[in-house]
C-alpha positions, 0 to 999 in steps of 0.5 A, spaced: 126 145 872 129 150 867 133 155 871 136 162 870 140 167 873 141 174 871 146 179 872 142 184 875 148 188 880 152 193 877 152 200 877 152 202 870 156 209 870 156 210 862 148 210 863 148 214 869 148 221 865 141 218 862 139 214 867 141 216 874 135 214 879 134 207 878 139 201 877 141 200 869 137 193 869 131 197 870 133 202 865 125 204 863 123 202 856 116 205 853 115 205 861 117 198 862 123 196 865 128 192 862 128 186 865 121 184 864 123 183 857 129 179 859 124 175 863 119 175 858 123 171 854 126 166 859 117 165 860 116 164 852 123 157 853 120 155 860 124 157 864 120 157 872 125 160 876 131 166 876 136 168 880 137 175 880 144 177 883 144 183 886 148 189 888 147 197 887 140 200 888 138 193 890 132 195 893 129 198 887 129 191 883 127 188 890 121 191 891 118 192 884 118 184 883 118 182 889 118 173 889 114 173 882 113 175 875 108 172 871 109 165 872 116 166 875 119 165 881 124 170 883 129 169 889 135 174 890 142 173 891 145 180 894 152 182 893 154 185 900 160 188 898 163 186 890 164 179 889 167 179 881 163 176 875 165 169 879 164 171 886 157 174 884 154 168 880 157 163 885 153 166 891 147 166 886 148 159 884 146 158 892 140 159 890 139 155 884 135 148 884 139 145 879 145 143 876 145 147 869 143 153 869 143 160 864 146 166 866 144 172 862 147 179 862 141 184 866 142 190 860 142 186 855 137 182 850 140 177 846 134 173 843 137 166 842 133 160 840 134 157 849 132 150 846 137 149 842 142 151 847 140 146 851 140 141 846 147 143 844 150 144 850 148 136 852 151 133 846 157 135 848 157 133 856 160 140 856 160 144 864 160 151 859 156 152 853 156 161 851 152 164 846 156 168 841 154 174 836 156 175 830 159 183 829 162 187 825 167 191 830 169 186 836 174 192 839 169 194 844 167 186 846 174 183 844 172 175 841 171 169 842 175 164 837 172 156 836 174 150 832 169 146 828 165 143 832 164 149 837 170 148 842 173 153 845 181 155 843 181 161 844 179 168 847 181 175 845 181 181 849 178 188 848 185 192 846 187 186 841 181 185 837 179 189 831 174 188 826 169 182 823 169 176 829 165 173 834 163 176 841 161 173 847 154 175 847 153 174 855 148 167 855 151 162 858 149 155 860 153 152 866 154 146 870 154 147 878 162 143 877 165 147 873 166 152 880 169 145 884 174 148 889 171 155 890 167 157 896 161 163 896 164 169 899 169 168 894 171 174 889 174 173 883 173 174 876 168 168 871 171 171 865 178 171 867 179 166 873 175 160 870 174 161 862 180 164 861 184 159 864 180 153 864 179 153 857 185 149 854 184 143 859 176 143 859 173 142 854 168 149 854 164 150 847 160 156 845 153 155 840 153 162 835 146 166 834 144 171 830 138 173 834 137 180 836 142 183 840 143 190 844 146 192 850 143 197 853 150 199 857 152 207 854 147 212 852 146 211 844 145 204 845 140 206 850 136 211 845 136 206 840 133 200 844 127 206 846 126 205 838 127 198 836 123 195 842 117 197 839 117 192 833 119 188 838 
């Protein structure tokens, strides 16, 4: 069974000042939140089950999908208090059937090629595998910097990186194992607790993708999506 589990918690103050009655993940595109296109495109792969890890404005998520959308079955992983990037996928994970799952950004839409993914991330017996996008400006992201065949060898961080580079363009594919050692409850960081201090001793890779990419987190970038969706 393909899984997903998405990101779907957070508070979105940047957008609050456009979007300020529903959580950002239901931020409306031409009248349609914005994860039916997420699930939409998780449908067109094969994924059957997601995950929804959620925290502020729960209720409004909950009670518009309920447990189903088109051909998904959806559960929901509630952060009762914040648990981190690490804590709350962690908590979601409880919730999934499978060892590998893909975990996806809530206010972000990166239309990958997931078959390839998964093929990628198997012949490479790795626990991670990120997708990366391709920008001219990494300044806001920071960067993820990789050898020849894919592994990881270094990450750079928001104030450090400038220019041309790749980013961590917020799609995951993750092994169970790779949280050995840590409980649900727990609260840490995913990118700070576990890929940036994993990363030199475990070999973690990352597949890149020029697929369209928004990130619907701050105003401009919301306003552009109304647009560009419509081709979509």
């Amino acid at each position: 069974m393909k899984e997903a589990i998405v990101l779907a918690g957070g508070r979105g103050t940047r957008l609050q000042s456009v979007v300020s009655d529903v959580p950002k993940p239901m931020a409306p595109i031409h009248g349609r939140p914005f994860l039916t296109y997420l699930f939409d495109m998780l449908i067109g792969y094969g994924y059957e089950h997601v995950v929804l890890s959620t925290g502020y404005m729960h209720e409004v998520i909950e009670s518009y999908f309920g447990s189903r959308y088109r051909s998904i079955d959806i559960d929901y992983a509630r952060e009762m208090s914040p648990l981190g990037t690490g804590g709350g996928l962690l908590n979601a994970m409880d919730h999934c059937r499978s060892e590998e799952v893909t975990v996806l950004n809530g206010d972000t839409l990166f239309r990958i090629d997931f078959d390839a993914l998964y093929r990628f991330h198997q012949q490479h017996k790795t626990l991670l595998t990120i997708v990366l996008r391709k920008v001219e400006d990494t300044s806001r992201y920071g960067s993820v910097v990789t050898n020849a065949e894919g592994r990881i060898t270094s990450f750079v961080e928001k104030g450090d990186a400038q220019g041309t580079g790749f980013i961590n363009g917020g799609i995951y594919l993750l092994n169970s194992s790779i949280f050995e050692g840590r409980k649900v409850g727990d609260v840490f960081s995913f990118e700070r607790d576990i890929m940036q201090v994993d990363y030199p001793h475990k070999p973690f890779y990352a597949i890149e993708s020029d697929g369209y990419f928004i990130d619907i987190g701050i105003p401009e970038d919301y306003a552009r999506a109304q647009n560009e969706f419509i081709s979509l």
